[in-house]
C-alpha positions in Angstrom: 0.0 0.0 0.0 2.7 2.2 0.5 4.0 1.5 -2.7 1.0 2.6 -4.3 1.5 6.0 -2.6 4.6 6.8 -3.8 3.3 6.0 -7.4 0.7 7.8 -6.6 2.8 10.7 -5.9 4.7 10.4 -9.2 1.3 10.7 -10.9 0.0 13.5 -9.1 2.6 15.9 -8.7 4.4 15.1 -11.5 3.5 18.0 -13.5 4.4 20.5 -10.9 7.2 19.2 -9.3 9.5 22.3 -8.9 9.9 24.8 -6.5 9.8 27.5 -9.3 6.3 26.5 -10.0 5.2 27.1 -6.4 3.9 30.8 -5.9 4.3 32.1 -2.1 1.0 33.2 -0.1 0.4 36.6 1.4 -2.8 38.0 2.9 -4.9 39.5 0.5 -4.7 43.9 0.6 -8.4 43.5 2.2 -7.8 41.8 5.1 -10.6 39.1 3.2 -8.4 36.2 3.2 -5.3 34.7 1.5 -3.7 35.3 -2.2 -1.0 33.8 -4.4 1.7 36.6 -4.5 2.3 36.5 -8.1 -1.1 35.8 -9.6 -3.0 37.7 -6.9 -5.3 34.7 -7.2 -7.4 33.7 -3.5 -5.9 30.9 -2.0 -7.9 29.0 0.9 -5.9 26.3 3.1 -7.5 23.1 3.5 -5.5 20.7 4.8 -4.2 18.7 7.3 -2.1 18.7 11.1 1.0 16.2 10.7 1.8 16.0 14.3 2.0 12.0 14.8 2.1 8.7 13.1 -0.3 6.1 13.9 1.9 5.0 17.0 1.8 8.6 18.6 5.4 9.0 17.3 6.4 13.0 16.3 7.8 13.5 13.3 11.1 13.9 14.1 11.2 10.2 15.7 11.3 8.4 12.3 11.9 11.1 9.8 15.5 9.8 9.6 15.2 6.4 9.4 11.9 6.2 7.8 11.7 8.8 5.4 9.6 6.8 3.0 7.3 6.7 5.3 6.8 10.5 4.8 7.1 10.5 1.7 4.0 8.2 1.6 2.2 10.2 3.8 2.8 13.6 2.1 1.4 11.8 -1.4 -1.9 10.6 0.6 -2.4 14.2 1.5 -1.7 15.2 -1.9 -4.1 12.7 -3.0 -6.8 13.6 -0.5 -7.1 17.4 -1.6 -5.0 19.4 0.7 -2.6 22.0 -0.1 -1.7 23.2 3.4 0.2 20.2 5.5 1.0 21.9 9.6 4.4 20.2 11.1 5.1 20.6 14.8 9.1 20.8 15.5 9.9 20.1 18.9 12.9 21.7 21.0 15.1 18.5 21.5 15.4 18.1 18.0 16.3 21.6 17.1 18.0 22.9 19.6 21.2 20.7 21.4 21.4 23.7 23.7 20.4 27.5 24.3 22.8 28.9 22.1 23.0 25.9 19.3 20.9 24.4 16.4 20.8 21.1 15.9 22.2 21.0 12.2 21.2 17.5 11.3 17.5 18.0 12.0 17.8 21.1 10.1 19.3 19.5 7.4 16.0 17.1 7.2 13.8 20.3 7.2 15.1 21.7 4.1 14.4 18.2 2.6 11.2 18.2 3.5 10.6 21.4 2.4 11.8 20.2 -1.1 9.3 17.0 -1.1 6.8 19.7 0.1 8.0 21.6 -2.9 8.0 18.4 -5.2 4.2 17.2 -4.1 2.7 20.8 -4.1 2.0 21.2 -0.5 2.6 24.1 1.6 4.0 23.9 5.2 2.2 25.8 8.2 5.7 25.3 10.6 4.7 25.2 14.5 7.6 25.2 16.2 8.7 25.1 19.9 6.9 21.8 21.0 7.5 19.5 24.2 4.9 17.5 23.4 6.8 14.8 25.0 7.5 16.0 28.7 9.8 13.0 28.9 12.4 14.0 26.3 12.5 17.8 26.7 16.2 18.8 27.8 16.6 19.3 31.6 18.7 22.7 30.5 15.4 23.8 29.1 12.9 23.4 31.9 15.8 25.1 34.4 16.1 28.4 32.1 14.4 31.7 33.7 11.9 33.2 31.6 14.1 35.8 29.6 16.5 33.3 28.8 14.2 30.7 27.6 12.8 33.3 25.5 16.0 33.7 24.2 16.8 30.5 23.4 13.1 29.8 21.7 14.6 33.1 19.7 17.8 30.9 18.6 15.5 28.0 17.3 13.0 30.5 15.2 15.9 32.1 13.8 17.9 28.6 12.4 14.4 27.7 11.5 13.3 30.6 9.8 17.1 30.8 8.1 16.6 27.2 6.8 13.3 28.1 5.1 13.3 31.7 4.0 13.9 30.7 0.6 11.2 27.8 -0.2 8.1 28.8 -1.4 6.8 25.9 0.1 6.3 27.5 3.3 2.6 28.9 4.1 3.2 30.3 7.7 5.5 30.2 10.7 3.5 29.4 13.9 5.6 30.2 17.2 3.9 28.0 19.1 1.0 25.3 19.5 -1.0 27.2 22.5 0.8 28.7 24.6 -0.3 30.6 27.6 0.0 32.8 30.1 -0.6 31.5 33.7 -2.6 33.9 36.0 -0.6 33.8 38.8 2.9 32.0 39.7 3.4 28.3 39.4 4.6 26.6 42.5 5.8 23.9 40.6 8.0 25.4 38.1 6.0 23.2 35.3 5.9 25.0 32.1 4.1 22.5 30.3 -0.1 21.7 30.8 -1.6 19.0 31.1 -1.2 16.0 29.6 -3.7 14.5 26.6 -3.5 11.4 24.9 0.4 11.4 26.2 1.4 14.4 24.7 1.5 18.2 26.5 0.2 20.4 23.5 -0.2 23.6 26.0 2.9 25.2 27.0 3.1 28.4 29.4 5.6 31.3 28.2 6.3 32.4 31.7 6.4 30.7 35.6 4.6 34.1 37.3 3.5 37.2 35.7 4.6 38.8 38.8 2.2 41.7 38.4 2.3 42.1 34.8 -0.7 41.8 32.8 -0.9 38.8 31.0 -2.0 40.1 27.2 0.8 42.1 27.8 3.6 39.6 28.1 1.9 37.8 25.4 2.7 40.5 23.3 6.3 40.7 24.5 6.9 37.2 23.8 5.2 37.5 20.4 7.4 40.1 19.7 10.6 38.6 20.6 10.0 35.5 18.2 9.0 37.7 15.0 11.6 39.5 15.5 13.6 36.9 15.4 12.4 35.2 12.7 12.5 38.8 10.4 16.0 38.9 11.0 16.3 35.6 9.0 12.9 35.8 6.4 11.0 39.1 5.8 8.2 37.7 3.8 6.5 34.4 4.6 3.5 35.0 7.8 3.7 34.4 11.0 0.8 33.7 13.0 0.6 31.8 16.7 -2.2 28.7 17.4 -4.5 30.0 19.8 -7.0 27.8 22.4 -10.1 28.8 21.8 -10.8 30.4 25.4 -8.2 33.1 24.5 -10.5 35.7 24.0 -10.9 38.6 26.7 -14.2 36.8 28.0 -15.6 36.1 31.1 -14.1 33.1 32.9 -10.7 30.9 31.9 -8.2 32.9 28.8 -4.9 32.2 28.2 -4.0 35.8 28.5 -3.0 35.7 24.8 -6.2 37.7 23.7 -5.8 38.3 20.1 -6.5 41.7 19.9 -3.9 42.7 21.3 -1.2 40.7 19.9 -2.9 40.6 16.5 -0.2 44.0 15.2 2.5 41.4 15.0 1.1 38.6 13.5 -0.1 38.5 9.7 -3.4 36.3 10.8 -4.9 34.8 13.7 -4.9 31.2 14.1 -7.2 29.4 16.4 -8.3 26.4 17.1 -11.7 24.1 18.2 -13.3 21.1 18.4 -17.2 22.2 17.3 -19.0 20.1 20.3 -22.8 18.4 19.4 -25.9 20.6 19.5 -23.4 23.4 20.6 -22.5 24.6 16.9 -24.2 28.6 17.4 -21.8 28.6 20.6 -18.7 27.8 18.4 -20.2 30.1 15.8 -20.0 32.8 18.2 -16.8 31.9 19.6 -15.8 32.2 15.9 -17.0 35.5 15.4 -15.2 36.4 17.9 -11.6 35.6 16.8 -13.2 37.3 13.2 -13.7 40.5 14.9 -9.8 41.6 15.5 -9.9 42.1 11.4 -7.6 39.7 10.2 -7.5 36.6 8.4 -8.7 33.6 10.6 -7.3 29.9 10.0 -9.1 27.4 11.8 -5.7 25.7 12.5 -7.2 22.6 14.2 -10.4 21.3 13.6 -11.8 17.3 14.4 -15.1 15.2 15.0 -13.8 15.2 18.3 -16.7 16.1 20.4 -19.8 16.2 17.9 -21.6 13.7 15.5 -20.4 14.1 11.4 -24.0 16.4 10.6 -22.9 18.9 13.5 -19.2 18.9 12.0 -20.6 19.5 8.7 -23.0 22.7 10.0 -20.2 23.9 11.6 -17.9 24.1 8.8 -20.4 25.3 6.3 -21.4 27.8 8.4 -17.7 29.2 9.4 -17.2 29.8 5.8 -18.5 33.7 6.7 -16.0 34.2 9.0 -13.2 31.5 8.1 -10.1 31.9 5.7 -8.7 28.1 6.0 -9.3 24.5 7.5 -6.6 22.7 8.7 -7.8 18.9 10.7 -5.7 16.1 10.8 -4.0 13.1 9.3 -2.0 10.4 11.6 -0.5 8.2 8.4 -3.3 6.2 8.1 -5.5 5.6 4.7 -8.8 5.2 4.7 -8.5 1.3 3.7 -6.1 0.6 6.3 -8.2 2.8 9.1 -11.2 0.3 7.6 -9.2 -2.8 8.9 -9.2 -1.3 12.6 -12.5 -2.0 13.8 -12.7 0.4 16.7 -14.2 3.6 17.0 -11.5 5.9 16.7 -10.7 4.4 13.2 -14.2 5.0 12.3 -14.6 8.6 13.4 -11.4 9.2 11.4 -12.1 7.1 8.5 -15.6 9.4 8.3 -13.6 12.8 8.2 -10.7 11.9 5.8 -13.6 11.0 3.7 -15.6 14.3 4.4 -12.6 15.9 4.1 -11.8 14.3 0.6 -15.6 14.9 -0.8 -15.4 18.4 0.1 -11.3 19.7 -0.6 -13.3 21.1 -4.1 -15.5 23.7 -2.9 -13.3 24.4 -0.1 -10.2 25.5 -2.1 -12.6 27.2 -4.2 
C-alpha cells in the first residue's frame, strides 16, 4: 500500500514538481483572506495537522530512518485534496542547547521542504513543542523566563534561516497554544496537562509577577517575529491559539488576540465544534473574526460532535473562516477500515468528508 502512494505521488505531482512552479502566499490587501503573491489569485488552506504517526510517534522520531514513510504520507495528503500540511518541531530536536541548532535536524527540514516543494503542499511550521515532557532537555525546563525566551529566539531564527527561501512554506507558527498562567506556578512546570500522552499547551512564563498577561503575550510574540524577520521578511507568521483566549468572562490564556494581532499576519485558532453546541462555536468564531484579520481554523476534528454537526459547523464558518486545517496520523482510509474500533471509524468518516469536500473548499 505504501507502494502505491509513492506512485501515486509520481502521478499526481508530476506536473508541478519544482519549487519555481510554487507561488508564495500573502494575505490579501483587504484583510478578506489569502492570495497567491504572483497571480493575486485567492488561495484557501485546507488541509491537514502532521503531528504524529499512527503509533503517537512525532515527526522527528522516524523522519531519519523512515523517510519513505513521509514521503507516503505527504502523497496521501496530496491525493486527498490538501494543499496546506502543519508540522510541529519540537525543542530536543532543534535545539542541542540554548545557544545551538541542531544542524542534522535542520538539514532534514530543508528536505522536506523540497518533497513539500515536489508534491505541491505548503507547510504551516509550529515550532517550539515539548509534546513529549519525557524528552524535553533538563537545561530547558531550568532556564528563567528571559532566557528561555532567548533561546526559543535561537530555534526560530535557524528555523526561519533554513526556510526563508522555499516557497513551500505557508506560515510560521511560534507555538501550538501557549499561555500565560494567571498567577505563579509553584511547581515550576511549564508544560499543561497532559492529553493522549502528549503536553500540547505550554506556558511562556512561571509568574507574571504583576504584569498583565496580554501584555507579556505581546512581548513574547514580539521577541519570536523579531527573530524570525532577522532571517525571512516575507512568509507569515501567525501563533495557534486555544479557543478560550479571547478577553471573555471566565478561563483565557491571557494571549487575547486583539492585542497581539499587530504582530502577527493572521490569527490562528483552534476548536473542536461540540454536538448541538455549533451557534456557541459560531459565536466563539465570530469572535476571533472581529480583531480584522484573516482567521485559519488551524485545528479542527469530529472530536466532540456527530459528522452532521461537524458539517453545519464548517459550512457555516465559511463567513468568518479563511482556511481549514484537521488532521491526518499516516493512516488511509482502507487501512483505518481494517481497525475495527471507534477511533478508526470517526477518522475514517472525516478523511472521507474531508476528501468529498477539498473542491469547494479551495474554491
Amino acid at each position: 500500500m505504501r507502494t502505491s502512494a509513492l506512485l501515486m505521488l509520481a502521478l499526481v505531482v508530476g506536473s508541478d514538481a519544482s519549487a519555481a512552479d510554487l507561488d508564495r502566499i500573502r494575505v490579501a490587501d483587504d484583510q478578506s483572506g489569502f492570495v497567491f503573491t504572483e497571480s493575486g489569485k485567492p488561495f484557501r488552506p485546507w488541509g491537514f495537522n502532521y503531528d504524529h504517526d499512527r503509533d503517537g510517534r512525532l515527526l522527528e522520531e522516524y523522519w531519519q530512518d523512515q523517510w519513505t514513510e513521509v514521503e507516503s504520507d505527504f502523497a496521501e495528503m496530496k491525493k486527498l485534496g490538501a494543499n496546506v500540511v502543519r508540522i510541529h518541531l519540537q525543542v530536543e530536536a532543534f535545539l542541542n542547547s540554548p545557544t545551538e541548532p541542531n544542524q542534522a535536524s535542520l538539514d532534514r527540514l530543508a528536505q522536506l521542504l523540497k518533497l513539500a516543494e515536489r508534491t505541491g503542499l505548503y507547510l504551516d511550521i509550529t515550532g517550539l513543542g515539548c509534546y513529549h515532557k519525557q524528552d524535553v532537555p533538563a537545561w530547558f525546563n531550568e532556564l528563567a523566563e528571559q532566557q528561555r525566551w532567548q533561546a526559543q529566539a535561537v530555534f526560530w531564527s535557524a528555523v526561519a534561516k533554513t526556510c526563508a527561501a522555499s516557497p513551500a512554506v505557508f506560515c510560521y507558527d511560534l507555538m501550538n497554544e501557549p499561555v500565560v498562567p494567571g498567577g505563579a506556578r509553584k511547581n515550576r512546570d511549564w508544560l499543561g496537562p497532559g492529553f493522549g500522552g502528549k503536553h500540547f499547551v505550554q506556558f511562556i512564563t512561571l509568574d507574571p509577577a504583576g504584569r498583565k498577561r496580554p501584555e507579556i503575550a505581546k512581548q513574547w510574540v514580539k521577541t519570536l517575529v523579531q527573530a524570525i524577520r532577522e532571517q525571512d521578511k516575507t512568509h507569515m507568521i501567525t501563533v495557534g491559539l486555544v479557543p478560550w483566549s479571547l478577553d471573555r468572562p471566565g478561563l483565557t490564556s491571557g494571549f487575547d488576540p486583539n492585542v497581539i494581532a499587530d504582530d502577527l499576519d493572521f490569527i490562528a485558532m483552534h476548536i473542536y465544534p461540540e454536538s448541538q453546541k455549533v451557534d456557541e462555536a459560531m459565536e466563539t468564531l465570530a469572535g476571533f473574526a472581529a480583531v480584522g484579520k484573516p482567521v485559519v481554523i488551524e485545528e479542527i476534528f469530529p472530536l466532540k460532535c456527530n459528522m452532521d454537526d461537524f458539517a453545519e459547523f464548517i459550512e457555516r464558518s465559511k463567513q468568518h473562516a479563511s482556511g481549514w486545517i484537521g488532521f491526518y496520523w499516516g493512516a488511509t482510509r482502507d487501512e483505518l477500515q481494517e481497525e475495527k474500533t471507534i477511533s478508526a471509524a470517526i477518522t475514517r468518516q472525516w478523511l472521507e468528508f474531508f476528501q468529498k469536500n477539498s473542491a469547494d473548499m479551495k474554491r
